[in-house]
C-alpha positions in Angstrom: 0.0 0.0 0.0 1.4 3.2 -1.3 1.9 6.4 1.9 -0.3 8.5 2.8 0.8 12.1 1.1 2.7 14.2 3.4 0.2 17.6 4.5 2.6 20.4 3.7 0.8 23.7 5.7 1.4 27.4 4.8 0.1 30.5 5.3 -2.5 31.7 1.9 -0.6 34.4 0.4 1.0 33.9 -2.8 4.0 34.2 -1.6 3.6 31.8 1.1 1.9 29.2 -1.1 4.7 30.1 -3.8 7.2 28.4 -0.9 5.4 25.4 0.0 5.2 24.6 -3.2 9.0 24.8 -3.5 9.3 22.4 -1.0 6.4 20.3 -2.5 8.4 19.9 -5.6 11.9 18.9 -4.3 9.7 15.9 -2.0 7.7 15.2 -4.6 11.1 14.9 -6.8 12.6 12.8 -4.0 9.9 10.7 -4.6 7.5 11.7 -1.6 3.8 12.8 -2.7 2.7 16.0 -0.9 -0.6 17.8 -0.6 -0.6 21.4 0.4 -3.0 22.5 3.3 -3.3 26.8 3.2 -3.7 28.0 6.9 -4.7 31.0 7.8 -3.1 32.7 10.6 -3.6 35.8 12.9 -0.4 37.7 11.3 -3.2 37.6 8.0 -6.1 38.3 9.4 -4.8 41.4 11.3 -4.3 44.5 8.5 -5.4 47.6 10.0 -2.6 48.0 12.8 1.4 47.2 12.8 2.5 44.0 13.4 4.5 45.1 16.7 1.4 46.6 18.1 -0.7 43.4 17.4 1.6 41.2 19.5 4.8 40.3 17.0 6.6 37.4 17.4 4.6 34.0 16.5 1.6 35.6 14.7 2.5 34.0 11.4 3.6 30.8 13.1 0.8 30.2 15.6 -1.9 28.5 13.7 0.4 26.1 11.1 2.2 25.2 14.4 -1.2 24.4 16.5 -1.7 21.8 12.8 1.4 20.8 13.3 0.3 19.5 17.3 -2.9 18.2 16.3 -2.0 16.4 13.4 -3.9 17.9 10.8 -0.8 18.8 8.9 2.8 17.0 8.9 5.1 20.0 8.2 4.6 23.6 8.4 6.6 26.1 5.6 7.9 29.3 7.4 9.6 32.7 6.1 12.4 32.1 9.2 11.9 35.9 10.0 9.0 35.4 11.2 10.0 32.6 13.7 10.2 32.9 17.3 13.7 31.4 18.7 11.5 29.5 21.0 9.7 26.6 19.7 6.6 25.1 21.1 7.6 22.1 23.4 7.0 19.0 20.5 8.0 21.1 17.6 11.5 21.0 15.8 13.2 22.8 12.8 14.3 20.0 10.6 15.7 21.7 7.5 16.6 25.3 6.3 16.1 25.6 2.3 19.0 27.9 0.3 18.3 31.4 1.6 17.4 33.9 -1.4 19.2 36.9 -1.3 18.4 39.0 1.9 18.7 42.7 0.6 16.1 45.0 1.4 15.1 46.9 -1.6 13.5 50.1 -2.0 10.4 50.8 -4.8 9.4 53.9 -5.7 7.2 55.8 -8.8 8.8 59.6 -8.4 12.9 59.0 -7.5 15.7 56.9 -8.7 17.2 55.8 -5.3 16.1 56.4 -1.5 18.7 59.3 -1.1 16.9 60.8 -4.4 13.4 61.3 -2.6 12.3 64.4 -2.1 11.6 65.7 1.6 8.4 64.8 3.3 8.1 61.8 0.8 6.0 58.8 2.4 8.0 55.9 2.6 5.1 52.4 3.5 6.4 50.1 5.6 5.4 47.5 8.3 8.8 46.8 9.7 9.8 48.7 12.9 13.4 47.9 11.9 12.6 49.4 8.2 11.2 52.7 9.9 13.8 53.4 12.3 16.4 52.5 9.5 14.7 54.5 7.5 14.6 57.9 9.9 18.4 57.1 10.7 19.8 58.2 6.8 16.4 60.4 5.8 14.8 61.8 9.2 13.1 64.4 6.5 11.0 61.2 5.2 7.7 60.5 6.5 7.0 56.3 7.3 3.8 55.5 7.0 1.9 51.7 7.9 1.8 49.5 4.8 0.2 46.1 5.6 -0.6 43.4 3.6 0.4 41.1 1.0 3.3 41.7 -1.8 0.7 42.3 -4.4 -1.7 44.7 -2.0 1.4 46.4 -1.2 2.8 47.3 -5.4 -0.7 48.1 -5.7 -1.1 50.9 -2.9 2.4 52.1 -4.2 0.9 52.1 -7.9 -2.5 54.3 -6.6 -0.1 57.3 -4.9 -0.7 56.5 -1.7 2.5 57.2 -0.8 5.9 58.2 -2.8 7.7 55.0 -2.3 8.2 51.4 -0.1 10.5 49.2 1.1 10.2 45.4 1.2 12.1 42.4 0.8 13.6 41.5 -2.3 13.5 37.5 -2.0 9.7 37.6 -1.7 9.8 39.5 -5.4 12.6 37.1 -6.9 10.2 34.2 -5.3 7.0 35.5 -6.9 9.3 36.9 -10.5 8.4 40.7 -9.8 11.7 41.4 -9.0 11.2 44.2 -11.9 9.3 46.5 -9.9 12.8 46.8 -8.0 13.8 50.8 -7.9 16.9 50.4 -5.8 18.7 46.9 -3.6 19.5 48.4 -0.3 23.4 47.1 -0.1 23.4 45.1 2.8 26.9 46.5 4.0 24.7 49.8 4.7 21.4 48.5 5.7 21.3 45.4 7.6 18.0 43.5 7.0 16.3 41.3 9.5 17.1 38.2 10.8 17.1 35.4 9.2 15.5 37.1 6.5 15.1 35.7 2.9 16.0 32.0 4.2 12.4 29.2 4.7 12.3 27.2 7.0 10.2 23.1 7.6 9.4 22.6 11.0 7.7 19.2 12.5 6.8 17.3 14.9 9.6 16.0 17.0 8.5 12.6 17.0 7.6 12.5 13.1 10.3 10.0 11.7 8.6 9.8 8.3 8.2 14.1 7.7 12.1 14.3 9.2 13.7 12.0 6.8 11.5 13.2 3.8 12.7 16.8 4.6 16.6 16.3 6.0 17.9 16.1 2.7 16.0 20.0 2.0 18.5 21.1 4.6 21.3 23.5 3.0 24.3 23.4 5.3 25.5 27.5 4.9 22.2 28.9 5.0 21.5 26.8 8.2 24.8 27.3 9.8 24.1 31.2 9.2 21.0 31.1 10.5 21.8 29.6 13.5 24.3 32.2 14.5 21.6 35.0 13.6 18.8 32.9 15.7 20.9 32.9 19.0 22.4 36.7 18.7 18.2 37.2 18.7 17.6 35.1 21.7 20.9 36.4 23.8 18.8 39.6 22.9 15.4 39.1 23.8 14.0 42.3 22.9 10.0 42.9 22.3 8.7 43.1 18.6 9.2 46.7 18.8 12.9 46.6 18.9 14.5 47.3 15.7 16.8 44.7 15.5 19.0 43.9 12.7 22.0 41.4 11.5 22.9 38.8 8.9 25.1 36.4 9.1 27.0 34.7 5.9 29.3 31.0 5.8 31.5 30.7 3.2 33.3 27.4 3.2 34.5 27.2 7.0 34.2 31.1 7.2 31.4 32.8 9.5 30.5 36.6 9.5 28.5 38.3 11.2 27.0 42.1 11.5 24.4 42.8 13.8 22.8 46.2 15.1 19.8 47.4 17.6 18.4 51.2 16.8 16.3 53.3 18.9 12.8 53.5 17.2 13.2 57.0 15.9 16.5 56.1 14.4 18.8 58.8 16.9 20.8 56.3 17.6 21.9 52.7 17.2 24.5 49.9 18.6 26.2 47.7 16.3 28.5 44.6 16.5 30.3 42.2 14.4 32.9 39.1 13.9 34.6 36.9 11.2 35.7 33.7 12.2 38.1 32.2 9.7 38.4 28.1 10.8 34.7 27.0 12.3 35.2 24.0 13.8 31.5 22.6 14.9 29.3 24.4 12.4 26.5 24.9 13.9 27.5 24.2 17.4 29.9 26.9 17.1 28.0 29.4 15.6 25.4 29.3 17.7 28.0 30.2 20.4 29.4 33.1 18.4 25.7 34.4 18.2 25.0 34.0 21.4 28.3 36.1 22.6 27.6 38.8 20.2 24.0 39.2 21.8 25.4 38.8 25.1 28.0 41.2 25.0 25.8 44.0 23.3 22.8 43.2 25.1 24.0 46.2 27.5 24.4 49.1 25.5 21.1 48.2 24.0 19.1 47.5 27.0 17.6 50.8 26.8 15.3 50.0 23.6 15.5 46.2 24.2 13.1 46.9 27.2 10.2 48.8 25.3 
């Protein structure tokens, strides 16, 4: 008797959808039959407020995670960025696909480049992080509250409700509207978020079947990154309205790592970084290095950390 498909979940936006079906592809390819279950979760439901003020952390995770407990799906598809450090009790990451490139990019209809915008431009955004990045280089720029999916969001830009956004640009290249790009935001100037641009499959612990069908998803620099940018978060622990930044890169058995905190308004920000030539654990060890580099600036930051 042939298996039982494995139930992928996701969240319904394209974009979402446009990810699990990645993942159904390479199982299916592996020889693994898939169905794909759309979930809707509370980060989608909630579009006339920020994110931050709504609760942050675990509102595009919650529901696909509750499936994942009750069995009504087998693995949930995540956008990392969106997922908590702390896993429900039962729950395990068991692969990290290739991340997409992790620029921020800026869009706009009336200038060239985000420097080129003219003063008291409105800039849509639903990222605390974006906004106080934002007010750091252009304090004369207004952020405004942009919610809603990629689409919802070209389309608001497209009607003049405000002069310009900023969004990700691995949800474009995922979704092939990477030509509505104005400007990539070099990541050596603006950090983006963490562990942005990389999915993630999580399961249930005890799921032998989903975590052999999925191990071989697992790509070994993009997980070893992530890791280190997962633990700086945790040594951090600061509230969804902390702008907090970093990204991590492994390059053969080289690990870097930038990472910055910013007060809301932009004013001012504290930053830190490390290369480490010869990793000798991979993940093990990055993780470490994450969590000292939280650690150690966990103090100059406490200030916004505790908003």
């Amino acid at each position: 008797m042939a298996e039982s498909a494995l139930r992928i979940g996701t969240r319904g936006s394209r974009l979402a959808t446009a990810q699990a079906e990645l993942v159904a592809r390479a199982l299916t390819a592996a020889g693994t039959a898939t169905d794909i279950v759309p979930i809707k979760t509370t980060g989608d439901r909630i579009q006339d407020r920020s994110l931050a003020d709504a609760g942050g952390k675990g509102l595009f995770t919650k529901e696909l995670e509750e499936a994942l407990l009750t069995g009504r799906i087998d693995l949930a598809v995540h956008s990392m960025k969106d997922v908590p450090v702390a896993l429900p009790p039962g729950l395990a990451l068991v692969a990290i696909l290739e991340r997409e490139d992790p620029s921020d990019v800026f869009l706009s209809r009336v200038a060239p480049s985000l420097k080129a915008l003219p003063s008291g431009a409105r800039v849509g955004t639903s990222s605390v992080r974006r906004a106080a990045q934002l007010r750091r280089i252009r304090s004369d720029l207004v952020p405004v509250l942009l919610r809603g999916n990629i689409d919802t969001r070209l389309r608001k830009l497209s009607e003049g409700g405000m002069e310009a956004i900023l969004l990700a640009l691995a949800g474009l290249k995922r979704l092939g509207l990477q030509e509505h790009v104005t400007e990539i935001l070099p990541t050596d100037e603006w950090l983006p978020s963490l562990a942005q641009g990389a999915v993630g499959i999580e399961i249930r612990e005890d799921d032998v079947r989903a975590a052999v069908a999925a191990a071989p998803l697992d790509h070994t620099p993009t997980a070893i990154a992530l890791a280190c940018e997962r633990a700086f978060q945790a040594a951090l622990d600061g509230s969804c309205k902390t702008p907090i930044a970093g990204l991590a890169t492994f390059d053969g058995a080289k690990l870097s790592f930038r990472g910055e905190v910013l007060a809301a308004d932009g004013s001012d920000s504290v930053a830190t970084g490390f290369v480490i030539d010869h990793i000798g654990c991979g993940k093990t060890e990055s993780v470490r290095a994450g969590r000292e580099a939280g650690i150690k600036l966990k103090p100059r930051a406490a200030r916004w950390l505790a908003v």
